[in-house]
N, CA and C of each residue as an Amber inpcrd file, in Angstrom:
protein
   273
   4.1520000 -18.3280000 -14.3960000   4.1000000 -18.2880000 -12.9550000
   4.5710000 -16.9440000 -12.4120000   5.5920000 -16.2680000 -13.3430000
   5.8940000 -14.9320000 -12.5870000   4.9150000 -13.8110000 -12.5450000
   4.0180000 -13.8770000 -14.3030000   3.4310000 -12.7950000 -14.3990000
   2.2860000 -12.8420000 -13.4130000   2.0730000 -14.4460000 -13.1010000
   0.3840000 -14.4450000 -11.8880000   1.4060000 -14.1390000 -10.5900000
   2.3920000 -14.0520000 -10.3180000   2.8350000 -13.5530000  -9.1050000
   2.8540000 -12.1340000  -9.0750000   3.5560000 -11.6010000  -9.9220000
   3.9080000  -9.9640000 -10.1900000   2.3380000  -9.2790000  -9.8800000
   1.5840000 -10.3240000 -10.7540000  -0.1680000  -9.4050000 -10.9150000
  -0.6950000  -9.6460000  -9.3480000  -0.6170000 -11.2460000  -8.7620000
  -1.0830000 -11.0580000  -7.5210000  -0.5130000  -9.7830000  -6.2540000
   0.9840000  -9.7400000  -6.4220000   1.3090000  -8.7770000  -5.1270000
   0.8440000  -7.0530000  -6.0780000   0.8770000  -6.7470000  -7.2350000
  -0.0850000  -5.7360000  -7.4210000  -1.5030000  -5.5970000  -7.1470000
  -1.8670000  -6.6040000  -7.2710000  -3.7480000  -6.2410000  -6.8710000
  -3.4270000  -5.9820000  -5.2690000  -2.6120000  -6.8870000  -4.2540000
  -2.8120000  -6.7230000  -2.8160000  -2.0340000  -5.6770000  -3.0040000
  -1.1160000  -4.9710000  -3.5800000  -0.1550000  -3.3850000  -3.4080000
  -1.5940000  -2.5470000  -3.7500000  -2.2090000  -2.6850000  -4.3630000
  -3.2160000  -1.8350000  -4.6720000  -4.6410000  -2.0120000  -3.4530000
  -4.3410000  -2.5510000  -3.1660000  -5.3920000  -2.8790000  -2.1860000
  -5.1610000  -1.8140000  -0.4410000  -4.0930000  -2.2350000  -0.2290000
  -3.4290000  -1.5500000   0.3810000  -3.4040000  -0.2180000   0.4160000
  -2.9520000  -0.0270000  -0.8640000  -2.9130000   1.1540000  -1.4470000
  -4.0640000   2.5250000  -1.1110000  -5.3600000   1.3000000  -1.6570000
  -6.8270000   2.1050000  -1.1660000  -7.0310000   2.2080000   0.2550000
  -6.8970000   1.3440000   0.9510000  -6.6040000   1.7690000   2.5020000
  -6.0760000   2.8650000   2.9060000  -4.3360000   3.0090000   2.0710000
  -3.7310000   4.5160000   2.9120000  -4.2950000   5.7270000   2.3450000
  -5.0600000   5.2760000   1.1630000  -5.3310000   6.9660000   0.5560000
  -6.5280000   7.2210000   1.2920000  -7.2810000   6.2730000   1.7440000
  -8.8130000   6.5200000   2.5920000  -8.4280000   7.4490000   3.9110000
  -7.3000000   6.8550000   4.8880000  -6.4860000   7.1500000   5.9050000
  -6.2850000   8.6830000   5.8110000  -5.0940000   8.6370000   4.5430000
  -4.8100000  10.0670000   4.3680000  -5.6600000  11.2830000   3.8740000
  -6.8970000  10.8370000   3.2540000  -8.2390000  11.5200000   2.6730000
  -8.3610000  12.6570000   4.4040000  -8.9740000  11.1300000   5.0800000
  -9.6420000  11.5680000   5.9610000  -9.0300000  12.3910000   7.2380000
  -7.7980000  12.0170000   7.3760000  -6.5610000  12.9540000   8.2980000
  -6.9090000  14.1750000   7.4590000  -6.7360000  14.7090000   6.1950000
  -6.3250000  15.7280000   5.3980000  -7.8970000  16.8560000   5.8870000
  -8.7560000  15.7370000   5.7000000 -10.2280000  16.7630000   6.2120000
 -10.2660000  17.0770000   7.6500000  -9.8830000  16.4420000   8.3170000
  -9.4820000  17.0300000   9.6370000  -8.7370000  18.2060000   9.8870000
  -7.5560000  18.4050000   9.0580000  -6.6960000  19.3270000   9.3230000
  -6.0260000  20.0280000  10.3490000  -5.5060000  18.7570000  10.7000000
  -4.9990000  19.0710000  11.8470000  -3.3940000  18.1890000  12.0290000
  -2.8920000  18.8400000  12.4520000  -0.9620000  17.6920000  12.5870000
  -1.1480000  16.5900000  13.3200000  -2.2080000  16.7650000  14.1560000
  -1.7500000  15.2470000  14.8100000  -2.4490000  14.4290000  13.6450000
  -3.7810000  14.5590000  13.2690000  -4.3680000  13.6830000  12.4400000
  -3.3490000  13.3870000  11.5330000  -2.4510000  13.9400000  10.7370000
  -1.7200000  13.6210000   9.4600000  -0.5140000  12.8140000  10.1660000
   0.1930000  13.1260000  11.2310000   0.9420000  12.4080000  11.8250000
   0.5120000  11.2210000  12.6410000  -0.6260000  11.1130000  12.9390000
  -1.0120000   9.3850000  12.9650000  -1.9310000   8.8300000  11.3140000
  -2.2040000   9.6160000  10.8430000  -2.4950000   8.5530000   9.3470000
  -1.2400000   8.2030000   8.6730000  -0.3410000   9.2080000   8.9210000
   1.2330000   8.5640000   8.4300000   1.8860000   7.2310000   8.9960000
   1.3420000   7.5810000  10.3780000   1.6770000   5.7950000  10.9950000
   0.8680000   4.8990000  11.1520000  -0.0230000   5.3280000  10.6620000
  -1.1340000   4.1190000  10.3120000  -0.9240000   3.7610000   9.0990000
  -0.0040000   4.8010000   8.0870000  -0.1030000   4.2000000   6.6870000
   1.1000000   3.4310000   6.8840000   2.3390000   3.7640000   7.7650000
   3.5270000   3.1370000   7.2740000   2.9740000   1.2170000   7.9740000
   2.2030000   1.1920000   9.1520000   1.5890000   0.1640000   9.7000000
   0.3880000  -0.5320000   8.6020000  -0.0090000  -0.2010000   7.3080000
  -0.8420000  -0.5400000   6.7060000   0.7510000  -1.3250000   5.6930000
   1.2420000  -0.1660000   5.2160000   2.3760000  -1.0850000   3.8740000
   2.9380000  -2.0880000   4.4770000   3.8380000  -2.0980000   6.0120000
   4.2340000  -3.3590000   6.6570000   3.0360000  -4.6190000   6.7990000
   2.0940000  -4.1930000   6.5730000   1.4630000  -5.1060000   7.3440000
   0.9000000  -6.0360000   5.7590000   0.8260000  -5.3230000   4.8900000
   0.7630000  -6.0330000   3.3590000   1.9160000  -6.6600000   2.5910000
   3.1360000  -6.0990000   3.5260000   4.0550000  -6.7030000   2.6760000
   4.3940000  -8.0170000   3.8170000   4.2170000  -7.8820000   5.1080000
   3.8410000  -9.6040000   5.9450000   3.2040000 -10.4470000   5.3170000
   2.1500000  -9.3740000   5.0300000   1.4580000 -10.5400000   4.4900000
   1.9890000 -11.6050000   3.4490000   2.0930000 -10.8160000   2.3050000
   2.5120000 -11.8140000   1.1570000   4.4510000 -12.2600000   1.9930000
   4.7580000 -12.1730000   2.9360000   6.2180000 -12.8740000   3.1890000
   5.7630000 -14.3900000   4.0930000   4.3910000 -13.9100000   4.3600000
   3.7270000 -15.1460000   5.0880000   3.3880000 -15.9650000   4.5920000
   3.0790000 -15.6210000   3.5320000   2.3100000 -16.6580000   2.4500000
   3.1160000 -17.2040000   1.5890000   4.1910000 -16.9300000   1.1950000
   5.0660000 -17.4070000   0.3630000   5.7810000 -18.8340000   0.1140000
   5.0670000 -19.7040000   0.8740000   5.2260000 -21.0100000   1.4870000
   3.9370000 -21.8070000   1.1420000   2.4370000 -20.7470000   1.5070000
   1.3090000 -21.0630000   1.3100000   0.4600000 -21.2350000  -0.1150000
   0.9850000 -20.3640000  -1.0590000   0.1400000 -20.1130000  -1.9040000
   1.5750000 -20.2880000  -3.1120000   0.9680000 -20.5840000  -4.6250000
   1.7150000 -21.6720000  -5.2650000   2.2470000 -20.6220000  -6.3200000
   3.2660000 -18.8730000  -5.9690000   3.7450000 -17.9900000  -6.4740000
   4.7430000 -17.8050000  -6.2480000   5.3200000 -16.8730000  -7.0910000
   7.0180000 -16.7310000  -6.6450000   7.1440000 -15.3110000  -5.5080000
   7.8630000 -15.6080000  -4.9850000   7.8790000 -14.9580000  -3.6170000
   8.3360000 -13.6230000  -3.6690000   9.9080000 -13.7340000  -4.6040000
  10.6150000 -12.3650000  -5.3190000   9.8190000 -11.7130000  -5.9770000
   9.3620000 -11.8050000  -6.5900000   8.3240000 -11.3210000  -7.6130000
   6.8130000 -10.1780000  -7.0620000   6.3870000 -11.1400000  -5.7890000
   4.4540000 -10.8960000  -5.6150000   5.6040000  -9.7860000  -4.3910000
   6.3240000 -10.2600000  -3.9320000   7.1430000  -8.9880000  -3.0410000
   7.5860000  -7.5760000  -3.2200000   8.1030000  -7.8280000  -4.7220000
   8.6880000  -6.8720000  -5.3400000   7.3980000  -5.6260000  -6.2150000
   6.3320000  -7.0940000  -6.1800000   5.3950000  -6.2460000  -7.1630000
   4.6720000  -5.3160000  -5.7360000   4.5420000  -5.7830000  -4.9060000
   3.4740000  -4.8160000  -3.7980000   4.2040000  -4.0750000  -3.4960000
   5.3850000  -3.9650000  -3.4400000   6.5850000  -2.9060000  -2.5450000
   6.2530000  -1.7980000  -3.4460000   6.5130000  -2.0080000  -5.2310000
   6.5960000  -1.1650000  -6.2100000   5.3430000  -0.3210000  -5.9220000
   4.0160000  -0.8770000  -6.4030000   2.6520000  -0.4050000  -6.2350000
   2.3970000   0.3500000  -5.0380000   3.1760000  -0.3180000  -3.8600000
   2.9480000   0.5520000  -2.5060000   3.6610000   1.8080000  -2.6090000
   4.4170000   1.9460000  -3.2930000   5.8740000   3.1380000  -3.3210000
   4.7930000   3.8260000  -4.4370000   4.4000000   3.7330000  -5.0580000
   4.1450000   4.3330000  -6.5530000   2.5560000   5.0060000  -6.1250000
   2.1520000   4.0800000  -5.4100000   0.2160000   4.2700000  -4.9750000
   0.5160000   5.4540000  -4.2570000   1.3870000   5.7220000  -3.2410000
   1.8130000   6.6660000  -2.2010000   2.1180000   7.9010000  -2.6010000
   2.6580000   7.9660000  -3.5300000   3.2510000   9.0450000  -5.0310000
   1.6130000   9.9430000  -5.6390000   1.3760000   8.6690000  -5.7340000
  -0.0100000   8.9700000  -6.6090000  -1.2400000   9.5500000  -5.9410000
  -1.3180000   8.9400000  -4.4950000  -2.0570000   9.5790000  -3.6150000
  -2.0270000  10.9280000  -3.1650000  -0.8020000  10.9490000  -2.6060000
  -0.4930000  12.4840000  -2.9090000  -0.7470000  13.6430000  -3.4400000
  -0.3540000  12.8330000  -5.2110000  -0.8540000  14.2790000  -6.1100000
  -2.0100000  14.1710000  -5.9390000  -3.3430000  13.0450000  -5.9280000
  -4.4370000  13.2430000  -5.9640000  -5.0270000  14.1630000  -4.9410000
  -4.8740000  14.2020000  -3.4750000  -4.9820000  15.3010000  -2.8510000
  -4.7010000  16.3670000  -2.6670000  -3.6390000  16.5030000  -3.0560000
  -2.6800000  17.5190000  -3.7800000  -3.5450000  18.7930000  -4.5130000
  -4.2440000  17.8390000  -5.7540000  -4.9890000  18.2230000  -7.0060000
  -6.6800000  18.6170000  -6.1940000  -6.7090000  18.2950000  -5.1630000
  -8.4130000  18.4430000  -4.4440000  -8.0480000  19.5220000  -3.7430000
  -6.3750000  19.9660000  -3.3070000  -6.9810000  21.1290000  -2.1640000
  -5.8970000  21.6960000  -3.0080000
């Protein structure tokens, strides 16, 4: 039951994940400060809004709560890292 929890809040951390790097892609081709300073708050409004999610559901769906929490927080922290260098590595 933990490892289908841990794996579920990684696939939605990763999901997420692809959202903020799309966000930050497309701020970055703009090039411009405001664009990067609202994809930043659209991204920090994308991770809150994935980690509601699974705090909403944790009642709903038949996983451990510590766990699918801990796993999207990680993936969200780590995807964010990773996004980075990947644009990083393009310009």
């Amino acid at each position: 039951m933990i490892l289908t929890s841990v794996l579920v809040g990684a696939v939605w951390g990763l999901l997420a994940c692809a959202v903020n790097y799309c966000l930050l892609r497309s701020a970055v081709k703009k090039s411009t400060a405001n664009a990067v300073s609202n994809a930043s708050l659209a991204r920090v409004a994308v991770d809150a809004a994935a980690l509601g999610v699974v705090f909403l559901l944790r009642n709903t769906l038949p996983i451990d709560f510590a766990a699918a929490i801990l796993s999207t927080a990680v993936v969200l922290s780590l995807g964010g890292i990773v996004s980075a260098f990947l644009l990083v590595k393009k310009h």
